[in-house]
C-alpha positions as CSV (number, residue, x, y, z in Angstrom):
1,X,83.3,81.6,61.8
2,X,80.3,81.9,59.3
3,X,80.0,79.7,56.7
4,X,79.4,82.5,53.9
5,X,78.8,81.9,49.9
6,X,80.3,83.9,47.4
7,X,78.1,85.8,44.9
8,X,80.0,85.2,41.3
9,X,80.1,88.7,39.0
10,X,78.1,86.5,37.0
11,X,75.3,85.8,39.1
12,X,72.2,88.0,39.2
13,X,70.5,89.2,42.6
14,X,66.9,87.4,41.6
15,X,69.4,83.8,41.8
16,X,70.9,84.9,44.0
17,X,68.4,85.6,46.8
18,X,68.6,82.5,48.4
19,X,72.3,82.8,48.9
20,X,72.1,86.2,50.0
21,X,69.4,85.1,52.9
22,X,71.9,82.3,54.2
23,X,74.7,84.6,54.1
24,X,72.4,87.0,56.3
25,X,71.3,84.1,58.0
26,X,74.5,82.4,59.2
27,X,76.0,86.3,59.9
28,X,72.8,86.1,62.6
29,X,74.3,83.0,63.9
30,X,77.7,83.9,64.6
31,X,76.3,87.2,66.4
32,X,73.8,85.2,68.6
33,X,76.9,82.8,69.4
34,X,79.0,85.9,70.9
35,X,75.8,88.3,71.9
36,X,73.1,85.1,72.4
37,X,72.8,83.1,75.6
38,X,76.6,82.2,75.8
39,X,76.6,86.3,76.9
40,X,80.0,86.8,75.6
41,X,78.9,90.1,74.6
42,X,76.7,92.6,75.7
43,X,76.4,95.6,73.5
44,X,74.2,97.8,75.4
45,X,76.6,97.6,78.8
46,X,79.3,97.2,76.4
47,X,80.6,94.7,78.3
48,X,82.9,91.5,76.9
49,X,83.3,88.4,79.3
50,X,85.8,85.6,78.8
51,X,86.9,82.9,80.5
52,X,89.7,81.8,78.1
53,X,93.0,82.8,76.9
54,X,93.5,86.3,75.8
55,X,96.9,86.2,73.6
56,X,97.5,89.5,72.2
57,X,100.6,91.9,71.4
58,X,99.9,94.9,73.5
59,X,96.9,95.7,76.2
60,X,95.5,98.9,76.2
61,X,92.9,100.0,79.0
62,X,91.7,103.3,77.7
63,X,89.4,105.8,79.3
64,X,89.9,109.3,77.3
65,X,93.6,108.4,78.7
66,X,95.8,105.7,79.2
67,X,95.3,103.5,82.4
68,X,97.1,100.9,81.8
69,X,99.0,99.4,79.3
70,X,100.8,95.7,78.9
71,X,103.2,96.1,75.8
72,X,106.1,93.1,75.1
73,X,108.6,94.8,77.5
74,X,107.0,96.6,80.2
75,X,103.4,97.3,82.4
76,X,102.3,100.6,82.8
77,X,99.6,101.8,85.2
78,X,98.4,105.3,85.6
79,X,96.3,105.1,88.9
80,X,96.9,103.7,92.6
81,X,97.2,99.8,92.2
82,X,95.7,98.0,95.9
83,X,97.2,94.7,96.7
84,X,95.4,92.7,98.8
85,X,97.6,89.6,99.1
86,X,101.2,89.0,99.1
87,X,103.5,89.9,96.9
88,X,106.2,87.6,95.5
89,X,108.8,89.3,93.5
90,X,110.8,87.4,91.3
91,X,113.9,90.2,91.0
92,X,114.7,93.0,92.8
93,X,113.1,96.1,93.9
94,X,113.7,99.5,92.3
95,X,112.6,102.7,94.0
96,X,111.8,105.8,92.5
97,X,114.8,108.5,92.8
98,X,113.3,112.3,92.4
99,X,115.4,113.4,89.8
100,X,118.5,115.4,90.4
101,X,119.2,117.3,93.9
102,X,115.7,118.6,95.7
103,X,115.8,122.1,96.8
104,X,112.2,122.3,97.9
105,X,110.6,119.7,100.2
106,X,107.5,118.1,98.6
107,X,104.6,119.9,99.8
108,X,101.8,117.7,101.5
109,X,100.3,114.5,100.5
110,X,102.7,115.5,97.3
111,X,105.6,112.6,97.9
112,X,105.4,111.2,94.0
113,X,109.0,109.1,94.8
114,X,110.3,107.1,97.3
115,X,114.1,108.8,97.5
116,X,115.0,112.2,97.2
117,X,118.0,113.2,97.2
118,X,118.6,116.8,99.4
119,X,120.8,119.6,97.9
120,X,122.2,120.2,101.3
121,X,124.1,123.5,99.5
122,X,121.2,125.2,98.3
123,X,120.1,128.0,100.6
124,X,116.6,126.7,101.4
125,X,118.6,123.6,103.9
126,X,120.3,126.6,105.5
127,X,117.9,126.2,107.9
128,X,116.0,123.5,109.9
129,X,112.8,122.4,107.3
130,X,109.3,120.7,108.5
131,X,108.3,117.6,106.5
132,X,105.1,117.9,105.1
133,X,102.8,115.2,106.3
134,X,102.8,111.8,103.7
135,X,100.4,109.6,102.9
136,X,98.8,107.1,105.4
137,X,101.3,104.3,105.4
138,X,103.6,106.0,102.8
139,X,107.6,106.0,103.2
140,X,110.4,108.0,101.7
141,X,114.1,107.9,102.1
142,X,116.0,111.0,102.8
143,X,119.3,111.3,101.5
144,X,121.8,114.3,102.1
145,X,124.4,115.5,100.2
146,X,127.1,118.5,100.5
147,X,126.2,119.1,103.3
148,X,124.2,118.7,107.1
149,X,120.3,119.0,106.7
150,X,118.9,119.6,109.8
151,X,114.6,118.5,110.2
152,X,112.9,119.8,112.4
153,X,110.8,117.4,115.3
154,X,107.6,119.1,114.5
155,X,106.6,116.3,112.4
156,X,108.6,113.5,113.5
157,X,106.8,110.7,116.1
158,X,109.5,109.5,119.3
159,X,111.9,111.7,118.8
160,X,112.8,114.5,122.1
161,X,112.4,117.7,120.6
162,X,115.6,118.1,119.0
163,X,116.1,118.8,115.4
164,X,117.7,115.3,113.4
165,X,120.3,115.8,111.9
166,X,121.4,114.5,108.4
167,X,124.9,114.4,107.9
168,X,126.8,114.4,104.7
169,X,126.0,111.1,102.7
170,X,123.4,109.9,105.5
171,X,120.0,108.6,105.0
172,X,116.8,109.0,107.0
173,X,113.8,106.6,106.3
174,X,110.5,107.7,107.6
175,X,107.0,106.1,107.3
176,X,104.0,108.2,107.9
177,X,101.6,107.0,110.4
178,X,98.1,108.4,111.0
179,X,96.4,106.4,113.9
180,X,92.9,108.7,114.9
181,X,92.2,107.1,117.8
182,X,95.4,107.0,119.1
183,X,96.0,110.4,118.2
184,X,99.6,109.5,116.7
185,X,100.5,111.7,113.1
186,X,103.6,112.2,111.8
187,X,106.5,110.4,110.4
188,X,107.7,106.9,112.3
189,X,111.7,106.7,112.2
190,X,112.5,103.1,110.2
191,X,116.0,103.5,109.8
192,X,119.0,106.0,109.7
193,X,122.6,106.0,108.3
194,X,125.4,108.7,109.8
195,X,122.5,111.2,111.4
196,X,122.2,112.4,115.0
197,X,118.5,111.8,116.6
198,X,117.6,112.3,120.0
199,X,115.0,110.4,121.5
């Protein structure tokens, strides 16, 4: 911090002058400690680099919009997050539920949860429905209730042709798989609970 000298009411600028130069002076200092050599910070890239602590009560990345945020009792991010090494959790797991019975399938590349729950009453499972295709790598739990909700094979990798069939309270996990050169797209069966495949 600067070591700054306080100009009494009842000095006068011409006295003053030297004070105000060291003031000016040590202000220089501190700015060529953070801008200088140490390159802590670099106004025209506006760029800050640390290699300390940061202790703070809330971190805010900020782009026009929020993309992500550290507050005292949760971390928000608002684009794709990559992890390229393992991942230890320290409690369990939550998936994302779509909220409240789906009546329309997601449409392509348009799966924002991990479960969704099927409406197997409304009239659009009245027939057997296609599964849009998923994200490389991306799974999604399908669960069925009030009914039988029939898929169709269209999409569906190993199975024999015949529609699956979800019974009342089952579950179907699928994992999209896109392999070009071995020609393989669709959804990979991982598990299944009370449902009828055919392979």
């Amino acid at each position: 911090m600067a070591n700054i000298t306080t100009i009494l009411g009842t000095d006068s600028v011409s006295s003053s002058r030297i004070v105000i130069n060291n003031n000016f002076a040590a202000l220089n200092s501190e700015l060529l400690d953070i801008a200088g050599p140490s390159g802590l910070l670099d106004v025209d890239a506006q760029t800050l680099t640390l290699t300390g602590l940061i202790t703070g009560g809330t971190l805010r990345i900020n782009n026009g919009a929020d993309l992500f945020k550290v507050e005292s009792n949760e971390i928000n991010a608002y684009l794709p997050i990559k992890l390229n090494q393992e991942v230890t959790l320290g409690k369990g797991l939550i998936y994302s539920i779509y909220p409240g019975g789906l009546t329309v399938l997601p449409l392509a590349n348009a799966y924002d949860h991990t479960t969704y729950v099927l409406d197997a009453t409304n009239p659009v499972f009245s027939n057997p429905v296609i599964l849009s295709d998923a994200d490389n790598g991306q799974e999604i739990t399908l669960v069925s209730i009030g009914g039988v909700v029939e898929i169709t094979p269209d999409n569906i990798i190993g199975t024999d042709g015949s529609d699956i069939i979800i019974n009342d309270g089952g579950t179907l996990t699928l994992r999209y798989i896109t392999a070009v050169g071995l020609s393989i797209s669709g959804f990979a069966i991982i598990s299944s609970s009370n449902c009828a495949i055919y392979y």
